[in-house]
N, C-alpha and C positions, 0 to 999 in steps of 0.2 A: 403470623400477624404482620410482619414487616420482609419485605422483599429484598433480598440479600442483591443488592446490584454488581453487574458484569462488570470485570472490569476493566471494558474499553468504555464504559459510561462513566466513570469515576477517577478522578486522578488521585496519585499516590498523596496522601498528608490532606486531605480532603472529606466532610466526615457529612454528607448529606443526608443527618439524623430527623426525624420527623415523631412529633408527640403522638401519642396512643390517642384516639377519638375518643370525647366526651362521653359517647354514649357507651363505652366499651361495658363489661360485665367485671367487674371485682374478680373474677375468677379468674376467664381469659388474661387478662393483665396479669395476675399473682402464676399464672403457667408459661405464657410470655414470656415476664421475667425470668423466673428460673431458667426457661430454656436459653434465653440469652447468656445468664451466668454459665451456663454447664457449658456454650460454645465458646465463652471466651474460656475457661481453664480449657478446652480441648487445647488451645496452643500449649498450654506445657509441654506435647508431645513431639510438636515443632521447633524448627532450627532456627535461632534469632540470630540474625546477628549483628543486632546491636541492643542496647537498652537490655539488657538481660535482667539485672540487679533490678531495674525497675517495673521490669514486667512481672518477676518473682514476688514481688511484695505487692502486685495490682491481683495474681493468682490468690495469695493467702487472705487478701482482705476482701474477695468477690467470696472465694470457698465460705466464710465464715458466712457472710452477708445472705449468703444460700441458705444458711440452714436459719435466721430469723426468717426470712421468706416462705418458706418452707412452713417451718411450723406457725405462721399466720394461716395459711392457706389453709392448713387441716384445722383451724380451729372453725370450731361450728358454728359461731356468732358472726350477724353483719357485721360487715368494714366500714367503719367510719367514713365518711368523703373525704377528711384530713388526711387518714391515709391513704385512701385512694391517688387523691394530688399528689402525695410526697413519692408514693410509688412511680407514679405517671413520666416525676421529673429523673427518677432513677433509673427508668426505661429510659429516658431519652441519653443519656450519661452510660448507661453500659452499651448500647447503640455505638457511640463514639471508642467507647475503649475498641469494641470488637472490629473496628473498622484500622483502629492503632494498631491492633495487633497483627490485624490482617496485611498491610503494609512491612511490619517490624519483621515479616516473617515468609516474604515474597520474593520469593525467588525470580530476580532481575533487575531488582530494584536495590540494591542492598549494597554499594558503593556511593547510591544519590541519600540513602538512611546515613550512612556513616556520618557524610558532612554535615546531614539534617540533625544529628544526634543528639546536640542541646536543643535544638527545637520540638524535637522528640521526647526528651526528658521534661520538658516542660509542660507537653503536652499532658505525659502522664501526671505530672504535679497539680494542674488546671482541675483535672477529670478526679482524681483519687479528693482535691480541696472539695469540689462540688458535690459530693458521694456525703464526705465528713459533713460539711452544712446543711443538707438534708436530712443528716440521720440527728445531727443536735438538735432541729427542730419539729423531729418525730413526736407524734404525739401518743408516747407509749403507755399514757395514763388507760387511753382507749381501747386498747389493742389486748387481750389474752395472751399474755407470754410471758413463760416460768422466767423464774429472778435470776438462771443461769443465761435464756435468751439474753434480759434486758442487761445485766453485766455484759455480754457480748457486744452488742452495741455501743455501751460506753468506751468499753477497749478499741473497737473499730474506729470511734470517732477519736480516741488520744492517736493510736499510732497513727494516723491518717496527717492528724495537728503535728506529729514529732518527724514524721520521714522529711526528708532532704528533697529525693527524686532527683539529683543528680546524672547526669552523664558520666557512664564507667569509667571508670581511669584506662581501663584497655580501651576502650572508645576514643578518649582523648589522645592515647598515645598514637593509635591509627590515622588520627587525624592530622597530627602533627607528622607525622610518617609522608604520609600521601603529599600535603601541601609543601612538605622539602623537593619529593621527585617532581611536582606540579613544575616547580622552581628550576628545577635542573630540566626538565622540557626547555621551558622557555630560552636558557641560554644557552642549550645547543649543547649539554652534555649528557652521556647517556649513563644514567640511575643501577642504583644497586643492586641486581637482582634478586640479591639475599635479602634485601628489604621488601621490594615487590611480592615477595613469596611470602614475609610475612602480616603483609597485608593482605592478601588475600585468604589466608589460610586462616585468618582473625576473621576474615568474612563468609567464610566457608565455599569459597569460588576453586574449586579441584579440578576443574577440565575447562576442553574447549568451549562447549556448547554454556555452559555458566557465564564464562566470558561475553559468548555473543549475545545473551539473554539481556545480560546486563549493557552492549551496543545498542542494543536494538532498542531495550528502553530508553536509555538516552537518548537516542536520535526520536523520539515518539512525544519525549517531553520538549526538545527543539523547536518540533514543527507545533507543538501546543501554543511555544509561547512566541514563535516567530507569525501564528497568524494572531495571538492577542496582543502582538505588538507587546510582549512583557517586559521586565526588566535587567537593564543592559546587562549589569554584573551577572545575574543568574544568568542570561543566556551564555554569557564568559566561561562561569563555572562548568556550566553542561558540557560545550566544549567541548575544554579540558581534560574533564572527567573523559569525556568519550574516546578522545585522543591518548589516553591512559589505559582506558580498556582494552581498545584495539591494537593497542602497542601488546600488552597483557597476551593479549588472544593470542598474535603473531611468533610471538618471542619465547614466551614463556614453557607455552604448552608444546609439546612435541607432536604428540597425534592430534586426529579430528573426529572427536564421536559424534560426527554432525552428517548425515546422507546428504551430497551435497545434487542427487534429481530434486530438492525439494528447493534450493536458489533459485530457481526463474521461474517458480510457482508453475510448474510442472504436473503438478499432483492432480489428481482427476477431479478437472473443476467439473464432469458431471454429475458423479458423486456427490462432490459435492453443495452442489447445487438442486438435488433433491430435494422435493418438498417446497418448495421456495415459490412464493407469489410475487409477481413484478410489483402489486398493489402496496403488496408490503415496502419495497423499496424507491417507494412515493413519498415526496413530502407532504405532512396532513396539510399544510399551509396551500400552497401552489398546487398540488397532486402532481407533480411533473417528476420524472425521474431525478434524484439527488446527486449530484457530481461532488458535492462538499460534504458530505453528511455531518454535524455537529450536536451535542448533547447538552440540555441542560441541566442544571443542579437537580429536578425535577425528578431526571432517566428517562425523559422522551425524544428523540429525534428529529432534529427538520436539516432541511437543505440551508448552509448558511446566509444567501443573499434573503433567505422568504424571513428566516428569524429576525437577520438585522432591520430589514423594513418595518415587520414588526414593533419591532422597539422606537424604532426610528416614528414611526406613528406614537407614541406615546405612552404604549401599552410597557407593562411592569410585570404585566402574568403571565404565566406557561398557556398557550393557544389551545393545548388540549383539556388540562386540568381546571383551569381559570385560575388555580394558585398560586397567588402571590410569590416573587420571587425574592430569594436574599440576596443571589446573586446571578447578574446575568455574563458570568464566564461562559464562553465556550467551548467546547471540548470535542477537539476531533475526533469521530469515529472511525478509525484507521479498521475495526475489521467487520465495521459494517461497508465501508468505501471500498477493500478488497472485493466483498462477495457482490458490490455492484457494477464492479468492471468487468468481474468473471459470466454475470448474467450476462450483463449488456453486451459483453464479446462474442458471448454462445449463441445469443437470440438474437445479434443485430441489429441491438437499439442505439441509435446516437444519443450521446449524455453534452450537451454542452459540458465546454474547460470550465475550470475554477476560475474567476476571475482574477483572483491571488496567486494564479501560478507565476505570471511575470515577478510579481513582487517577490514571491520568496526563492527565487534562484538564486538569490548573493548569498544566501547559508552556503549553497553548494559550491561557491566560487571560493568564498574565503575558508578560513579553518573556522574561524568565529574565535580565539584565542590565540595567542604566542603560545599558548603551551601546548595546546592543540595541534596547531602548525612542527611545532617542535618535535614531538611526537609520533605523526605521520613521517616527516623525513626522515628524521633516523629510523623508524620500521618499513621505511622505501629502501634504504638502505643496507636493512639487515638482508629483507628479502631478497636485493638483487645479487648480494652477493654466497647467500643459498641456492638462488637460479646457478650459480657461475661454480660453487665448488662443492654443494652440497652431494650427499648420495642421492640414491636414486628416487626414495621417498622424501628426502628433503624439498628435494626442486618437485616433485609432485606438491607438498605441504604449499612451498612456495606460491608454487602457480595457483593454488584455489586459495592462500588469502588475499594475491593479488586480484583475483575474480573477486572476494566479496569486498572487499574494500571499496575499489573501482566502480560496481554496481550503482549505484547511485550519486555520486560524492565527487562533485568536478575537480575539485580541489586533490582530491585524491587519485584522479585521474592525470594533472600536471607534474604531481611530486611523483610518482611510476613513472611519467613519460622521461623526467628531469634524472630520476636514477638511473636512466639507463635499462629499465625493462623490457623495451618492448626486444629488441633485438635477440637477445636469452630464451623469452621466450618462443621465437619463432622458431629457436634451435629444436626446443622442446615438440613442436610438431610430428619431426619425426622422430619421435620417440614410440618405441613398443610398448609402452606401458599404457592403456586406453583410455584411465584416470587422469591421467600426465596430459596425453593427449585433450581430453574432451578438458579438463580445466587451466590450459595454455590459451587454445583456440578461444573459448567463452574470456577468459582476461583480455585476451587482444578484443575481442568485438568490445566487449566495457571501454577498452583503451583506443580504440577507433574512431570515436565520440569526440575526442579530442584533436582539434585539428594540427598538432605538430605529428601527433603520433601517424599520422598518413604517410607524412611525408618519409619518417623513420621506415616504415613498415618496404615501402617502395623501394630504396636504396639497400634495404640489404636485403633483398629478393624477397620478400614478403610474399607479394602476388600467385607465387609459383607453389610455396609450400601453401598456401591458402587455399589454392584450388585443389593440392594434392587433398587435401583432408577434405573438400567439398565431394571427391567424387570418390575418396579409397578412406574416410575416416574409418575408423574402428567400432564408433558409437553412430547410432541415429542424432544422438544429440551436437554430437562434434559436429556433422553435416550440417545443420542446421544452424549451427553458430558460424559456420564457415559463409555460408550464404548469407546471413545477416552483416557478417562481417563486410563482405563484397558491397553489400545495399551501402556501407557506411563509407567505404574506401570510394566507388562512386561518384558521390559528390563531387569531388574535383576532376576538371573535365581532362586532364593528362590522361587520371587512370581510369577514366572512362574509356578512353580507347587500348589503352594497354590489358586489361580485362579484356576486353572487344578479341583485341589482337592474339591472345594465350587460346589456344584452338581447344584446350579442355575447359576454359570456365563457363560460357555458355551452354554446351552441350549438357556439363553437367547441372546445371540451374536446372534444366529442362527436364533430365533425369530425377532428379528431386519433387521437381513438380509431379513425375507421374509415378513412382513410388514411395514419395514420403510421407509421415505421416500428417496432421493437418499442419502444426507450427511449421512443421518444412517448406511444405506446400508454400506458406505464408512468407517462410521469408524469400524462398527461391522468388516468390510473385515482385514483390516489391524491389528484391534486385535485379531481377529482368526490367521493370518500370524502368528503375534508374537507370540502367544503361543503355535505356533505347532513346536517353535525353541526347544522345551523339550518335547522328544519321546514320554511319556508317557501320552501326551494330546491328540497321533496323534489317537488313537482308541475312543476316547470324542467326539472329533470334527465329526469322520464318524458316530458315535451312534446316532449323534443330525440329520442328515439328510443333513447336508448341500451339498452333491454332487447333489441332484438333484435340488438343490434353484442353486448353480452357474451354473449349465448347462442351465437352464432357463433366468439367466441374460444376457447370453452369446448369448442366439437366442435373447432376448427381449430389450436389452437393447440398447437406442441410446450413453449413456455418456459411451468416451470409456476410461475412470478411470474408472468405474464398472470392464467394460471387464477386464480392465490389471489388478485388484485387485485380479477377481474371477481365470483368469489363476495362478496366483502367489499363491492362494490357493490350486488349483488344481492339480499343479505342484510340490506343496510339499506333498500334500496326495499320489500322486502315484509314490514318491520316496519307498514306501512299497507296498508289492503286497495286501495287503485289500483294499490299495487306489487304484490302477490300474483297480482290478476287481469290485469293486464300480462305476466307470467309466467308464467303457468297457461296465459292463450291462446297462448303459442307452443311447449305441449307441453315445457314441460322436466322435468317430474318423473323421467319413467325417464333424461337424459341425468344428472339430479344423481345418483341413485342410482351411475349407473353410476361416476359419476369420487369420490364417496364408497366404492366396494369397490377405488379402483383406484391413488388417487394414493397419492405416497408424501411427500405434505407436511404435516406436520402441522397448520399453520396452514391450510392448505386444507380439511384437514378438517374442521376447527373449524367454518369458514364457512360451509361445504356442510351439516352437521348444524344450526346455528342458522338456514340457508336454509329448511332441510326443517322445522324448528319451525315458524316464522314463516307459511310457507304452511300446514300442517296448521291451526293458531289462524286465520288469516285467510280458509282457503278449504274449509274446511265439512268434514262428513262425506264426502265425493264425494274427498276428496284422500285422506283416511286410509285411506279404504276400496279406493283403488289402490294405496298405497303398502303397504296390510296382504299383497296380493296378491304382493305382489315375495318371491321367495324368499331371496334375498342381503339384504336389507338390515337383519335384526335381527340376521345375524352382524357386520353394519360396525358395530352400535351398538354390540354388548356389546363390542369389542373397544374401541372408543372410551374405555369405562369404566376399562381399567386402562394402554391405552396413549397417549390422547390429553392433551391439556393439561389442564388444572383447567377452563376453561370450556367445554371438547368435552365431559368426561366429565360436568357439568352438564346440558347441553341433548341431549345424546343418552341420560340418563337420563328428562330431559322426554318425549322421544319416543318410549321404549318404553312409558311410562305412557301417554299417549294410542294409542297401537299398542293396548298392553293394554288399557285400557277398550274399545277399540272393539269387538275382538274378544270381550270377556265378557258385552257386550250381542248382538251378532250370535251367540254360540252358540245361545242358544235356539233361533234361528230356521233350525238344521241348516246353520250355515255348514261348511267341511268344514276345518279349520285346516292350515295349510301348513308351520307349522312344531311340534313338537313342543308340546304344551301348558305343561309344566313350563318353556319356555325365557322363557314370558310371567311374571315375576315383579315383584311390586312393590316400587321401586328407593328406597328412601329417601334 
């Protein structure tokens, strides 16, 4: 009867309860109910951990509440409509508890319960008073139910009036616990382990991966409330808390029962990507692909900017439902927003940015609390000094929480660079252990991001052990982090030529391109881009081979991130006439034309027309005079004009003019024109 919602549509303490339809059947409703009862006591079975005391006395007073419902149901006589209402408001009330408990007993969320705990306890206090005044103003005169039923109900309705619903005293004490070491963050002194242990162990947090459960919701509730613009203190709180966790996760825990191929969303997005329609991940609003995806109280989805306009027009209803809303929170869909980056990257659809991405960068710069901040440095600290003395799985341990920490979190990326990390871990490259190795190398690319850390990485030979793990890693995936790494170190034009200069990192770039597998491919691409921004790389990159590996991706490849890579390569080789004729001799003109009438990537095209410039200026009348001959390709230009980017519609204006002249000189001489004369016009 009622639709149990996911919960990326739902936030935790949130209880988007909905009444039974008027027109329902007395029956339906009286089996309804039940079944709702029988799901909430299923948590008996379940781990709470918190509200315990209070969920126990919500169990024994639903159990009872079951069996009046119950034997109403089997009695054979109409239900009153009185009853019917009173029922209707009691569905909506155990709705709520089952959503309470659903939280109380969620694993992830259960250090942001603890602090929520009196608001939790109240919650159940709110919901058990609304159960009690429904059932006092039962009209049991109506109703068929032996005098052991209607005694039950009276009972139900005293203890309901007599319970407290309080916050446990081991609740309280955990509370008080946590907000002492909160405390000791902030001024820089580091907390008692034997107290951390037993706070956790009151919450039922025993390993690594509990820990990051519980990160990871936090940071989900962050970016909840840093795009609702929420408030300040809770964002404080969250934090903190977060900064408590991960301190937790680092510190505390010895192993990691976390596989860490599944950090850089590794896992076979096309698996899982089965079954999946692009239509679906359209906004009903706009129909255009969603880059924000957002939820309303509702459980439908739209693209953020289509909703707020929406609202922004004056509307109060769900677009799809027409129902009226209570509340128009938003609520990020973080794993519907995964599954459309993993489409959009497999099939090659451009999704405009979020417009909120500028705005919400300063989470990732600051801690967002002193205790927070406090937190992360001292577990900068633990860690670096595990890199420096720990055994041989410690500095393994080390190095991948340095990788997930850094993953995201600029701030966290400063305090690594500031402890002294990067250096330790470069040691760690050449390490035999392939774990050690593949998450050393993946922490330095996180920590590359950061602009001191280049400079660190440089001075104490960085570049050398880099390239050794690009071309001898141990892992596919270390190669691949090593490459991306290079993309990042790049940027600055010293070690652009110092890269240049190391007679293995280009070669090896190239190797990766032609045996690795796609992400490799991906990142070797874009780190050749970058280094072909300093002239002096651009005769390296043609010596290593790579025109005939991307002319190859370009027939072979389905991912068209390859394609727009290898054009964006190709396009800056034949800004020089080595790169042109590199190019020209392996016959690519008619394949670019062809994947120029055909792709559907904007960016692609871009490339592929400033490809086709670049060769036309470099590779003579002979190139223009084939390409005048193609009968599709001044329809790909002119379209270029009003549907491509600002610098497609540029250079594909370039190119109808040299089209054009070429052609106004060859008429004299009875050329026979292939395509309409008027369509040749000059583009200003």
């Amino acid at each position: 009867m009622i639709q149990k919602l996911n919960g990326s549509c739902r936030r935790i303490l949130t209880y988007p309860a909905v009444h039974p339809c008027h027109s329902i059947s007395p029956l339906t409703l009286l089996n309804s109910l039940i079944d709702l009862g029988r799901d909430i006591c299923s948590y008996k079975s379940k781990f709470l951990s918190t509200n315990k005391r209070n969920a126990r006395e919500t169990f024994r007073q639903i159990t009872n509440l079951l069996l009046i419902v119950e034997e109403i149901r089997n009695a054979t006589s109409d239900t009153p409509e009185q009853v019917i209402l009173r029922f209707s408001e009691l569905h909506l009330t155990f709705q709520k508890f089952r959503y309470l408990l659903e939280d109380c007993s969620c694993n992830g969320s259960r250090v942001w319960m603890l602090v929520n705990s009196d608001g939790v306890a109240n919650h159940f206090r709110i919901l058990i008073g609304a159960m009690a005044t429904g059932l006092d103003v039962f009209p049991l005169p109506t109703v068929d139910l032996s005098n052991e039923a209607k005694e039950l109900v009276e009972l139900i309705v005293r203890q309901a009036r007599k319970g407290t619903f309080e916050s446990d005293p081991e609740d309280k004490k955990a509370v008080k616990d946590l907000m002492r070491i909160l405390h000791r963050f902030e001024e820089g002194s580091s907390p008692d382990p034997i107290e951390i242990k037993r706070i956790l162990d009151h919450l039922g947090i025993t390993k690594w991966s509990d820990c990051n459960k519980e990160v990871k919701f936090l940071n989900s509730e962050i970016e909840i409330e840093v795009s609702n613009r929420g408030n300040k203190k809770e964002l404080e709180l969250l934090s903190s808390l977060m900064g408590f966790m991960s301190y937790c996760r680092g510190v505390i825990f010895d192993s990691i029962d976390f596989q860490s191929q599944h950090l850089d969303g590794q896992c076979n997005s096309s698996e899982s990507l089965k079954g999946i329609n692009g239509d679906d991940l359209k906004c009903p609003i706009s129909w255009e692909m969603m880059s924000d995806p957002v939820t309303l109280s509702t459980g439908h989805t739209y693209d953020r900017c289509s909703i707020l306009k929406w609202f922004s027009s004056g509307n109060a209803t769900c677009p799809k439902t027409g129902e009226k809303l209570t509340s128009t929170e938003l609520v990020p869909n973080l794993v519907l927003k995964g599954v459309i980056q993993r489409y959009c990257a497999k099939n090659g659809v451009v999704v405009a940015e979020s417009s909120r991405k500028n705005r919400d960068i300063s989470r990732s710069i600051m801690a967002g609390s002193l205790a927070g901040e406090g937190a992360v440095k001292m577990l900068g600290g633990f860690l670096v000094n595990k890199l420096v003395n720990g055994s041989v799985e410690e500095k393994n341990k080390a190095a991948f929480e340095i990788r997930v920490l850094t993953k995201t979190s600029i701030f966290n990326r400063s305090c690594l660079v500031e402890a002294g990390a990067v250096p330790h871990l470069l040691k760690l490259l050449m390490s035999k252990d392939s774990n050690t190795e593949e998450n050393s190398i993946a922490a330095l690319l996180n920590l590359s991001k950061h602009s001191k850390s280049k400079g660190v990485m440089v001075e104490n030979e960085g570049l050398d052990l880099i390239v050794h793990v690009l071309r001898k890693g141990r892992k596919v995936e270390a190669q691949q982090h090593a490459a991306a790494t290079l993309f990042y170190l790049a940027s600055v034009e010293e070690n652009r030529i110092l890269i240049g200069e190391n007679p293995e990192a280009i070669p090896g770039l190239v190797e990766l391109i032609k045996k690795g597998n796609d992400r490799c491919k991906r990142n070797a691409l874009v780190a050749v881009f970058g280094l072909l921004v300093h002239p002096g790389n651009h005769w390296r990159v043609l010596a290593a081979g790579v025109v005939p590996l991307l002319l190859n991706l370009l027939k072979d490849s389905e991912r068209q991130d390859l394609v727009t890579d290898s054009l964006a390569v190709l396009a800056t080789l034949a800004e020089k006439v080595d790169g042109t004729v590199a190019i020209l001799r392996r016959g690519a003109l008619q394949l670019l034309v062809g994947i120029l009438n055909t792709s559907t990537s904007r960016t692609g095209k871009e490339y592929c027309v400033s490809l086709l410039v670049a060769l036309c200026v470099n590779g003579g009348l002979d190139v223009v005079a084939r390409l005048v001959k193609n009968p599709s390709l001044m329809g790909s230009l002119y379209s270029q004009l009003s549907e491509g980017t600002s610098r497609a519609s540029k250079k594909a204006s370039a190119l109808i003019r040299i089209l054009h002249g070429y052609y106004e000189r060859s008429s004299s001489a009875s050329v026979t024109p292939l395509l309409p004369r008027e369509r040749f016009v000059h583009i200003r």
